[in-house]
C-alpha positions in Angstrom: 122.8 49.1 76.4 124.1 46.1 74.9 127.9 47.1 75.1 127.4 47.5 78.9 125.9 44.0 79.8 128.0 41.7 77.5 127.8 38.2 78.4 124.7 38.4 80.4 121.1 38.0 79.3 118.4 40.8 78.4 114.5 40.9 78.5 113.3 43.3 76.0 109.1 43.2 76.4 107.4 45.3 73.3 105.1 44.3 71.0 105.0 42.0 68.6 105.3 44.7 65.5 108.5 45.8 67.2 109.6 42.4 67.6 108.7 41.4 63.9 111.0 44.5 63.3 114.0 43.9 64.7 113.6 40.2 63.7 113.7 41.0 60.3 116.9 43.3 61.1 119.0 40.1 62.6 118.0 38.0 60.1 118.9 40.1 57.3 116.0 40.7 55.6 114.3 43.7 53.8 112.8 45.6 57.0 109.4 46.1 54.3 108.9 42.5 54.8 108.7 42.5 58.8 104.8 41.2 58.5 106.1 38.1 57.1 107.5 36.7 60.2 104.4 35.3 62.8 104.6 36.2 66.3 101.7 35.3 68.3 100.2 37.7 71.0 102.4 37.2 74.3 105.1 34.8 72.6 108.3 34.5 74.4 111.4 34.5 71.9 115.0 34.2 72.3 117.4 35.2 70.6 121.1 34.5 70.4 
């Protein structure tokens, strides 16, 4: 999905275990720590 819309922006809606998830992914951290990183219920985040 990404490949195909280079350059332009993408709204991805899950929740926030999901998000936690592939937070810890970019940032480079063990995926066993993803509870670590606080997302509040219906938080907007961008990333780049």
């Amino acid at each position: 999905m990404i490949s195909r819309r280079a350059g332009q922006t993408i709204l991805v809606a899950a929740h926030n275990g999901v998000n936690r998830l592939y937070m810890a992914y970019k940032l480079g951290m063990p995926l066993r720590n993803y509870r670590q990183i606080v997302q509040h219920n219906s938080a907007i985040t961008f990333l780049l």
